[in-house]
Each structure stands twice: as C-alpha cells, then as structure tokens.
C-alpha positions in Angstrom: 0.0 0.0 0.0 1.8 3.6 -0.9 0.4 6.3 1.3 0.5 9.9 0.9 1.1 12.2 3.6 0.3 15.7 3.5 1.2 18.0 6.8 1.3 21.6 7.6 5.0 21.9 8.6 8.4 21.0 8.9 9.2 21.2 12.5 9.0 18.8 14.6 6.6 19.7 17.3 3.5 17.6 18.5 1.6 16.9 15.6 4.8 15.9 13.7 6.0 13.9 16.0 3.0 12.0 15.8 2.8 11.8 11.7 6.2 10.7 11.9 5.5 7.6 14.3 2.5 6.7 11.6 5.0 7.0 8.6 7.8 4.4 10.9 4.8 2.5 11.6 3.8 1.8 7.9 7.1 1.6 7.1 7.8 -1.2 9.3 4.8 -2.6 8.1 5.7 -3.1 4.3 3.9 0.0 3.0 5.3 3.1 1.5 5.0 6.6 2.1 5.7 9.5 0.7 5.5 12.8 2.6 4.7 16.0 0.9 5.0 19.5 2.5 5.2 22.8 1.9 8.6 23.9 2.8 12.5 22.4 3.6 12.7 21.7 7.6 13.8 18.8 9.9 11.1 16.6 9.5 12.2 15.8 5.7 15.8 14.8 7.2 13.5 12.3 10.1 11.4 10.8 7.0 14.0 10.2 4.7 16.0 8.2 7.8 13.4 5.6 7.7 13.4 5.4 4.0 10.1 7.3 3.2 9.7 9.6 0.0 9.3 13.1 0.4 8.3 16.3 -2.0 8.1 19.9 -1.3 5.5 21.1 -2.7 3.4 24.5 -1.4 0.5 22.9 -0.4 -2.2 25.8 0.4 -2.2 25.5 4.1 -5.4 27.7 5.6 -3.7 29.8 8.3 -5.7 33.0 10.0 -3.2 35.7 8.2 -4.7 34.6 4.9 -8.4 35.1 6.2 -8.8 38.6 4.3 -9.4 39.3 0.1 -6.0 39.1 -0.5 -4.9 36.1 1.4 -7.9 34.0 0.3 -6.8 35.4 -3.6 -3.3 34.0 -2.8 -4.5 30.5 -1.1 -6.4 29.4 -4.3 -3.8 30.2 -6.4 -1.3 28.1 -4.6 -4.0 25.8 -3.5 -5.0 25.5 -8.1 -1.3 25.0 -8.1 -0.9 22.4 -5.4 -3.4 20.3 -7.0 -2.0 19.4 -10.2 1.2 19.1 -8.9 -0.1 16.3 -6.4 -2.7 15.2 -9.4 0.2 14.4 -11.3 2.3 12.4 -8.4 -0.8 10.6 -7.2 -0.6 9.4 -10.3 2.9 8.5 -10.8 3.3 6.8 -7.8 0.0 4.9 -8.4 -1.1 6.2 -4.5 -3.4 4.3 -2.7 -4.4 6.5 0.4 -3.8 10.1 1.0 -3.6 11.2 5.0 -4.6 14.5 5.8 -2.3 15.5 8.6 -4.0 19.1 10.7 -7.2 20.4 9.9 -5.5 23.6 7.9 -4.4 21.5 4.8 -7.6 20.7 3.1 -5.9 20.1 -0.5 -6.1 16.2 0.1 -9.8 16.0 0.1 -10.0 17.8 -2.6 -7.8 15.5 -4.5 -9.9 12.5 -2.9 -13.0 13.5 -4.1 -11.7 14.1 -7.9 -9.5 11.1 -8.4 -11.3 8.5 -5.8 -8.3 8.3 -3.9 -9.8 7.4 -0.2 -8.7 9.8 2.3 -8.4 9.8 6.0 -8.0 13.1 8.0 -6.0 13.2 11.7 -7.2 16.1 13.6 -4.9 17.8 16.0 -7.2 20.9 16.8 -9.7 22.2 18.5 -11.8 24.8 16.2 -12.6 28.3 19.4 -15.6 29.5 19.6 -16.7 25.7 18.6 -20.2 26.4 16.1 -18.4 29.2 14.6 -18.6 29.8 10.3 -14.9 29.1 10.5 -15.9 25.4 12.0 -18.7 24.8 10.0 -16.7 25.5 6.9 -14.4 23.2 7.9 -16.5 20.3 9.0 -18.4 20.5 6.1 -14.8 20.2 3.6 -13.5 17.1 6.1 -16.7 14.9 6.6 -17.3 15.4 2.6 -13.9 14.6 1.3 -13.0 11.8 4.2 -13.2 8.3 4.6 -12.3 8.4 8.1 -11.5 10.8 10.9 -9.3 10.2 13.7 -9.4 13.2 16.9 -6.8 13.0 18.9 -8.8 13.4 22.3 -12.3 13.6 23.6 -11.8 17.4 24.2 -11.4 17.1 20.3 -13.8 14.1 19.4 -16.6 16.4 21.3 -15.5 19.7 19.7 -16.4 18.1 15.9 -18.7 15.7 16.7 -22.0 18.0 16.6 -20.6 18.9 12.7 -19.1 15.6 10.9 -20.8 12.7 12.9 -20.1 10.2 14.9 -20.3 7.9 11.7 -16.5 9.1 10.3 -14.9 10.4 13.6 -12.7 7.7 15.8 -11.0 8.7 18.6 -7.4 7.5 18.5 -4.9 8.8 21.7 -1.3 9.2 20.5 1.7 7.9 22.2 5.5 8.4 22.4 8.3 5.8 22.8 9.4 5.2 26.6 12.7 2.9 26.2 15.0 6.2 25.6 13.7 8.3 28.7 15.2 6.4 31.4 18.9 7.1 29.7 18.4 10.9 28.9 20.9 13.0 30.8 20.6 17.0 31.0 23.5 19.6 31.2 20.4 22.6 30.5 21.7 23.6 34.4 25.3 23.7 33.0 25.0 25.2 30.1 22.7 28.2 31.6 25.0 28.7 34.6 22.0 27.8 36.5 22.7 26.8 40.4 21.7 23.3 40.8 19.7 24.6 44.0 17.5 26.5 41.8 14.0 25.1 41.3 13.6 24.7 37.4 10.3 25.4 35.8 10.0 25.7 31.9 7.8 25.3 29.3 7.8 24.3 25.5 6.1 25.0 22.7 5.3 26.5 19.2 5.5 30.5 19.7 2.1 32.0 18.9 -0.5 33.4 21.1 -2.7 30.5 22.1 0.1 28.4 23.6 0.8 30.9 26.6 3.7 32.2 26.3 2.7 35.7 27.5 1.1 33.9 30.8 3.7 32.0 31.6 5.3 34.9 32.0 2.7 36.6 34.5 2.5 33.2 36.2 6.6 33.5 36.5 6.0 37.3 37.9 3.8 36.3 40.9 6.3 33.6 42.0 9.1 35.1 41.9 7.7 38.1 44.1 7.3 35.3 47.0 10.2 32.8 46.0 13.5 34.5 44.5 15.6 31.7 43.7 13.5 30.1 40.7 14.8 29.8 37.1 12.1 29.5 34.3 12.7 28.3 30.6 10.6 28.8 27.7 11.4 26.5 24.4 10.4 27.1 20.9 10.1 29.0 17.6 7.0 31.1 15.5 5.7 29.9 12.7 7.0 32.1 9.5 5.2 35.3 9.9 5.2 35.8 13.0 8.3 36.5 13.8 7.3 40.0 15.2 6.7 37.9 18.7 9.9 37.5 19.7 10.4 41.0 20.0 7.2 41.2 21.8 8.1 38.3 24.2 11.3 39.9 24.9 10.1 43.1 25.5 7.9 41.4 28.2 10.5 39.6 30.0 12.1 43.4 30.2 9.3 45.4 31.2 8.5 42.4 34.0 12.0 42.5 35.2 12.2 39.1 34.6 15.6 39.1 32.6 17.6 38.0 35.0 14.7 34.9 36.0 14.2 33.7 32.5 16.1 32.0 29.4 14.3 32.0 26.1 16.2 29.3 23.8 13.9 29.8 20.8 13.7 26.3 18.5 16.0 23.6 20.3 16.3 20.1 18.9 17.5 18.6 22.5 13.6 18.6 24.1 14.5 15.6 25.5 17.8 16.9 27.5 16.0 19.9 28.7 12.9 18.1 29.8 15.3 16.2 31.6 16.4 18.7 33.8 13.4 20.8 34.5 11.7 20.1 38.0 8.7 21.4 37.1 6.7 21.7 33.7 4.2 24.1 33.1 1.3 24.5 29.7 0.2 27.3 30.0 -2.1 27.5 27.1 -5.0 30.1 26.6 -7.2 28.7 24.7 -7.9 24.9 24.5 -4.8 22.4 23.5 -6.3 19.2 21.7 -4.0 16.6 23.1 -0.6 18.0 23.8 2.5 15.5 22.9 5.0 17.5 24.8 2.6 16.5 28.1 3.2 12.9 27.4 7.0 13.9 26.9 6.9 15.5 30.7 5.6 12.5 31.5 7.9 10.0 30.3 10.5 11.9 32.0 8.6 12.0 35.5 8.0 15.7 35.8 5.0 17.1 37.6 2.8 19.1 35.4 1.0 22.5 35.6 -1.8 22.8 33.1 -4.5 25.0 32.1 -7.6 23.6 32.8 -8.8 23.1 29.6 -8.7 20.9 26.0 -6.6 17.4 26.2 -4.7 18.5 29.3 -7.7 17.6 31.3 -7.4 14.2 30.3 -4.3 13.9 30.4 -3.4 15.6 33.5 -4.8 14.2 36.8 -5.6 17.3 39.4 -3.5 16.8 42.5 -1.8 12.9 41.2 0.1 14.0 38.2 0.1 18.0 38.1 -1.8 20.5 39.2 -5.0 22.3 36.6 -4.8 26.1 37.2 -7.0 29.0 36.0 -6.6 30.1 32.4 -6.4 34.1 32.9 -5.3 34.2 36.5 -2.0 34.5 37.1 -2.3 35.2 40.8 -4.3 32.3 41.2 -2.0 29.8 39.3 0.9 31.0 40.9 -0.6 30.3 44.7 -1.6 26.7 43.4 1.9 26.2 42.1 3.7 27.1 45.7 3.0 23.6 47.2 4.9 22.0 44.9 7.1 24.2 44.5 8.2 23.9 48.4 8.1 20.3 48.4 10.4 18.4 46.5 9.0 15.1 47.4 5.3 16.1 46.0 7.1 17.1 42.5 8.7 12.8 42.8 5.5 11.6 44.0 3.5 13.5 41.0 6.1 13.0 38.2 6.0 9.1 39.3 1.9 8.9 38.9 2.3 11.1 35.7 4.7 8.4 34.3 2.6 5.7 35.5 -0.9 7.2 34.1 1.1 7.4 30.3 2.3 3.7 30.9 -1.5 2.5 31.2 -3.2 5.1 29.5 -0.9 6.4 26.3 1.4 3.6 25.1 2.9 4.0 21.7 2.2 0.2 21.1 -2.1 1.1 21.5 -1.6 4.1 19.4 0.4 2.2 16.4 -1.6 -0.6 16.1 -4.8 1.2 16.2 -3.2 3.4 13.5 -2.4 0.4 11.6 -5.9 -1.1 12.0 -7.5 1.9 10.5 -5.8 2.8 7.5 -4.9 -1.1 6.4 -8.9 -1.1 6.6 -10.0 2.4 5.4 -11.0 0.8 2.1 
C-alpha cells in the first residue's frame, strides 16, 4: 500500500512527531509513504531516515493571516497549483491513500474526491468559539472529502462531533516511545550557569499566542515576588510570519524584570535533554490544547505538570496525582496553586512518578500504532 502524507510543517513539534510515528509504523509494516510539505525543515531529514519519499510542494495551508481578500486570492492560487502538482504524483506513484495531517491542509480532500483516492484526516485541533462559520466550513470540507476521521482526544472528538458525525470520527490517543527516557541526561543547568539549588520550571512550545507564552510569564511574575531563587525556561520558535513575537516576548521579560529569571532558547532540537532537567513543567495555554505530545514527553520523564484547565490537558493531566490544573487568565491564582509544589520536593517525585505511571496504562505507543495500523490497512 503507498500512502501519501500531507502535513502543515516541517518542524517537529506535537503533531509531527506524531505523523512521523504513523510513517515508521507503515514503514515497518511493508507499505510506502511518501510525505509531501510545503517547505525544507527537519522533519524531511526524520522521513528520509526511515526510507520514506518526500516532496516539497506548497501545499495551500489555511492559516488565519490569509483570512482577508488578499490572502484568500493567494490560497487558491497556490491551492489550483498544489493540485495538479499532487494530481500528477498521485498518479505517478499509483497512490493508494492520501492522509490528511492538521485540519488547515484541506488540498487532500479535494484531490480524494476528484480522483477516488480514499482519504483519511488526523485532527490535532480544536476549532474556538466551537459552532463558529470558520468550524462549519471546515467540518463541512473534512466529513465530505474523508473516509475516516481520527481526533486526537475527547476534548477534540466532542468539539467536531455536533458537525461531521459520529459515523467518520474515531478517537485514537497518540503515544510516544518510553525505552530512551530512562537514559536521557541533561546539562540545561550547566550550560545556563543555572545553580543546581535552583528550582527549574519551563515550558515548551510553538511560539504564537494561544500556547501561553505571555502567561507563563505573569505566572513567572507572581512567583518570583514570594520565591526568588527560581529559574524559568521557555522552548520554541514562531511559525514564519510571525516572527514580530519574539520581539514582543522579549520586550515582556524586560518590562516584567524578569531578565535576570528567565532564558528563552527559541527552537531547540534537545527537548528531551532539557525536559530532563526541569523540576517542574508548566502549559500554560490560553485557549484549548487538543491533546498536547509535549505532556506525554513531561511524563515519560517524571515531571510534575501545571496545566491549564482546559482541551486534552484535562485528560491527560490528573488534578492533584500528576500535576496541578490552574485557572486560564489568573495569574495570581496559578501561581498560589503552584507554591506547594514548588516547596516540596518530594510532592514534584510523588507526582512526576503517577504522571509516568498514568502514560504507561493510558498512552502507550504500542495502542496508538496498532490502532493506526488497523484503520488505515482497513480504510477501504
């Protein structure tokens, strides 16, 4: 069986993490797949390791900045472009299956519905205010040009079910590899100069304004007014175009007097390493995170988690076992939940220990292959 897999990026963050344990699956399992995106990044080098095709091709991707008369102008140019260009592979490499990889690249199902080429669609968001035109537009292109569609949570299961039916939509939890964790050695403290008394407290994550960032650094404020000798770390880089908020982040950190508390390392390929040596990990998202693969990464690694109480995290994070759930706009708040286990190092051991339990029982990567296996071997 050839598959082809179309994504929305290059990095490799949550939801490419995940499309790349689907390709090594397949791959493994005697199919072939060929990965098509719309731009050179890291995740070509990952797919290419395991033998998979790959293409760069500019594949239409619906983002908000488009969502004016010019940007819509420019998305169905590229999109008319995009869909000869993958007309023309499908054919070539006689393709059996195409996978739609994010809700934002919708060029698959139109290619599925044209050339009868099933197609299955993995959703990784959650669409906010749910009901809006935005969502209905949406739902309307994915249950009409998919065979199948997998949601990565409840939180998103429930947030599409009222539009595309429980008929196509399969809820499928993703999981991450555990035999590496227990090896993984951090020298974050080192490199930083950071006193290894310090308590450690970071987070990770795609730069934009729904993951937090801006929070974490409120949350970071109140802390540090009652506890001094904390050190907090923020991971990750902006999707192209909005690169204007690293200025704005750093302009924060200044006007909180916070540079002398906090280290941003912008896009890091070492997740692991620094996970490693964080004591706690906070996501502080503001609006709802489907299922969040660096929370399963926390896990792995035993670290406590600090969530907003919202989206996947709910799910995934137990309140008062694993982490702690905290208020979504109250930085006060959070921060006064946080102290306990801040103070006590043994409640951070006890939680990171349930958290790494809970992902052993609840979020193998052995469930969440062969239930990705099952489906797509069967999606005809």
């Amino acid at each position: 069986m050839k598959v082809l897999m179309l994504h929305v990026a290059t990095d490799l963050y949550g939801s490419s993490k995940i499309l790349y344990l689907v390709a090594k699956k397949l791959q493994a399992a005697g199919h072939e797949v060929h990965l098509v995106v719309s731009e050179d990044g890291p995740l070509i080098e990952e797919f290419n390791k395991i033998g998979c095709k790959t293409s760069i091709i500019r594949l239409g991707v619906l983002r908000k900045r488009y969502m004016n008369l010019l940007g819509m102008f420019n998305r169905v140019a590229v999109l008319f472009s995009a869909y000869f260009k993958l007309r023309r592979l499908i054919k070539t490499e006689k393709i059996d299956i195409i996978y739609s990889n994010t809700t934002p690249v919708i060029i698959g199902g139109f290619l599925s519905i044209t050339m009868g080429v099933p197609n299955i669609w993995h959703l990784h968001e959650i669409m906010d205010p749910p009901g809006s035109s935005l969502h209905k537009i949406f739902s309307s292109i994915i249950k009409s040009t998919s065979k199948k569609v997998i949601a990565v949570s409840d939180a998103v299961y429930n947030n599409w079910l009222p539009f595309i039916g429980a008929e196509k939509l399969i809820k499928v939890y993703n999981g991450i590899p555990l035999e590496v964790s227990e090896s993984i050695q951090s020298t974050i403290r080192e490199e930083l100069n950071i006193d290894q008394g310090a308590i450690l407290i970071g987070m990770i994550g795609r730069l934009n304004l729904h993951k937090g960032h801006f929070y974490f650094l409120d949350i970071a404020k109140e802390l540090i007014s009652s506890n001094m000798h904390l050190k907090f770390i923020i991971v990750g880089d902006a999707f192209s175009g909005y690169e204007y908020l690293y200025e704005k982040l750093s302009a924060k950190i200044v006007d909180l007097g916070l540079d002398q508390h906090i280290f941003y390392l912008g896009y890091r390929t070492d997740i692991p390493q620094i996970m490693k040596g964080l004591d706690i990990f906070v996501l502080p998202s503001i609006k709802p995170d489907p299922f969040p693969t660096v929370v399963l990464e926390a896990m792995a690694l035993k670290k406590p988690v600090v969530a907003t109480a919202q989206g996947g995290a709910l799910e995934q994070v137990v309140d008062g076992l694993t982490g702690i759930h905290i208020p979504i706009d109250n930085p006060n708040l959070a921060s006064e939940k946080m102290h306990a286990l801040i103070a006590d190092p043994d409640l951070r051991t006890s939680y990171g220990l349930n958290g790494r339990k809970r992902l052993e029982e609840c979020y193998t990567l052995d469930a969440f292959e062969r239930n990705m296996l099952d489906l797509i071997e069967n999606l005809h």
